[in-house]
C-alpha positions as CSV (number, residue, x, y, z in Angstrom):
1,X,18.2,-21.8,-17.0
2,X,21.5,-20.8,-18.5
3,X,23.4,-17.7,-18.9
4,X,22.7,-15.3,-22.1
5,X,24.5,-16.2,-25.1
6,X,23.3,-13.6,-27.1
7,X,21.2,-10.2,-26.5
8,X,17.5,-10.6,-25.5
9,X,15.0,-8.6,-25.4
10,X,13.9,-8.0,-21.8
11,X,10.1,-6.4,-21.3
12,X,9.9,-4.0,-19.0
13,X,7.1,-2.3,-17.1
14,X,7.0,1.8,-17.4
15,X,5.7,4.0,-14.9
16,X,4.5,4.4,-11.6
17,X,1.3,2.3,-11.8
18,X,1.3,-1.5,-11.5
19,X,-2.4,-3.6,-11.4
20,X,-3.6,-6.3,-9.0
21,X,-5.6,-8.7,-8.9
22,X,-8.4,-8.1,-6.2
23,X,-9.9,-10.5,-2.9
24,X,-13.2,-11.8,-3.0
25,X,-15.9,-9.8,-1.5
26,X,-13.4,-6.6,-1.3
27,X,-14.2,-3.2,-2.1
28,X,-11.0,-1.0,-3.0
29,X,-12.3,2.8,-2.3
30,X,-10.4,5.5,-4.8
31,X,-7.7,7.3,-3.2
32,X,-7.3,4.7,-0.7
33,X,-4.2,2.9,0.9
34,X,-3.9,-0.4,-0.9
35,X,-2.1,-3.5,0.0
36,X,-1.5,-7.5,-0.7
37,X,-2.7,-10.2,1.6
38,X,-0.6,-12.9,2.1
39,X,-2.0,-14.7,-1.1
40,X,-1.2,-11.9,-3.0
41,X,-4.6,-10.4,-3.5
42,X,-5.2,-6.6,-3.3
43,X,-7.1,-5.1,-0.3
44,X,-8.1,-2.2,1.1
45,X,-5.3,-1.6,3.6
46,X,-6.1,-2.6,7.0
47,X,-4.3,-3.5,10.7
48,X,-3.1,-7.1,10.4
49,X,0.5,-8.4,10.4
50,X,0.8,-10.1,7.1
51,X,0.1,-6.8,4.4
52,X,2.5,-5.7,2.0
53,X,1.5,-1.8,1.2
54,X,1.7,-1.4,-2.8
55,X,0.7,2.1,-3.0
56,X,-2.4,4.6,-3.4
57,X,-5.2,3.3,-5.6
58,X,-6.2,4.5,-8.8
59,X,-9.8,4.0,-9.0
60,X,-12.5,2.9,-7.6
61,X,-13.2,-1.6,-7.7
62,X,-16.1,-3.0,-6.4
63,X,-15.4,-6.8,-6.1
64,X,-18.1,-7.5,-3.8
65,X,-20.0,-10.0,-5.8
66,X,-16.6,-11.2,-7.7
67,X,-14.2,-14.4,-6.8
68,X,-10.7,-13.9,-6.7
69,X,-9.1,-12.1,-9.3
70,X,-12.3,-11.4,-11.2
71,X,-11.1,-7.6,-11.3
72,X,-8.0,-6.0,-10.7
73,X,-7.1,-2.5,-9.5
74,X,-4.6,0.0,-10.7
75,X,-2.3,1.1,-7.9
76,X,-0.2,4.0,-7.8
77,X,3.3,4.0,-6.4
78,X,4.7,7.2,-5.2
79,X,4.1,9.7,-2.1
80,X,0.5,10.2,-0.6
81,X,-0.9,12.1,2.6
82,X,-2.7,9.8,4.8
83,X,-3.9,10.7,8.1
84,X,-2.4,10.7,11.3
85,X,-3.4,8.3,13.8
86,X,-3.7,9.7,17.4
87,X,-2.7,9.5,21.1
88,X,0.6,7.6,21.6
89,X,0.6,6.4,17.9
90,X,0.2,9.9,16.3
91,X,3.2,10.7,14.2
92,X,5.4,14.4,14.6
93,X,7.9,15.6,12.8
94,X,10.7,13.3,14.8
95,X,9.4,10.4,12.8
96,X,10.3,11.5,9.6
97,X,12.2,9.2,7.9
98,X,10.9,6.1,9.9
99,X,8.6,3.4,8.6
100,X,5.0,4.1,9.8
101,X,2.1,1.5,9.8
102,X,-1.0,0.6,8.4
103,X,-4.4,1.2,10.3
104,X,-6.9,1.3,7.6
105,X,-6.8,2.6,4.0
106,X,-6.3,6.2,5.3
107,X,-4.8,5.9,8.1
108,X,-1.4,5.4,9.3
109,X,0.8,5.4,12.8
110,X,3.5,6.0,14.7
111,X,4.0,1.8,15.9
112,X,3.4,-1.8,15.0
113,X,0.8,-1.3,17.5
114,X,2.1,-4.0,19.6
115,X,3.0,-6.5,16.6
116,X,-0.6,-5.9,14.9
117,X,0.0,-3.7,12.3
118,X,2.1,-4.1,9.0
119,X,4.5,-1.0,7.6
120,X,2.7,1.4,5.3
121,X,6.0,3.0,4.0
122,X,8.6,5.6,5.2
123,X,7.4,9.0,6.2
124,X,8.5,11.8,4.0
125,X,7.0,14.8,5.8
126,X,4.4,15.8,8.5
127,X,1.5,18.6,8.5
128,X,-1.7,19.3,9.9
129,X,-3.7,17.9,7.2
130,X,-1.3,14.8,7.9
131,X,1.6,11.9,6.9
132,X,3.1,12.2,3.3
133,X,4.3,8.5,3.1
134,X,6.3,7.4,0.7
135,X,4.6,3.7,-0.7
136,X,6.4,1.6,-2.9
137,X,7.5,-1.9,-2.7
138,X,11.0,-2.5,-1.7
């Protein structure tokens, strides 16, 4: 495609919330730490290598019974509390600022957990109820 010539007008998307389209079979819990599979479909997020972490969702979508992209989910980008994993993957204070990684859709750690797990986001801030990550594609 060529260069502009003359103004256009661009569309742009508003907001912090973007929709996806959901996996077969899935079930995408409120609240919970969302992510695309490798083909692009939305899943609860989960350990595997191959998950790009889009954010918190912002409902509840039961796909069980639906093919691939029957229903989509509205994800929310921003910063969420997940909580901590434990042992030698539980996240402190030091990490802040690193990435951390995805265990399950509430759950996040310190490691790739030897090369199994994908990165949830960057970790704004530590407590005892657990990891405010910060989720948005990059």
């Amino acid at each position: 495609m060529a260069a502009l010539t003359k103004g256009r007008n661009t569309p742009r998307a508003d907001g912090d919330i973007q929709s996806y389209p959901v996996l077969a079979a899935t079930k995408i819990q409120v609240g919970g730490l969302t992510a695309l599979d490798a083909s692009g479909w939305a899943i609860p997020g989960a350990t595997a290598t191959t998950l790009t972490a889009v954010g918190r969702a912002d409902e509840e979508v039961d796909n069980s019974a639906g093919a691939n992209g029957a229903l989509r989910v509205k994800v929310r980008f921003g910063t969420f509390r997940y909580e901590n994993s434990a042992a030698g993957d539980l996240i402190t204070a030091a990490e802040i600022g690193d990435d951390c990684y995805i265990v399950d859709d509430q759950t996040v750690a310190k490691t790739n957990g030897t090369s199994t797990r994908s990165v949830a986001g960057r970790i704004v801030q530590v407590d005892a109820q657990g990891v405010w990550v910060d989720l948005r594609i990059s």
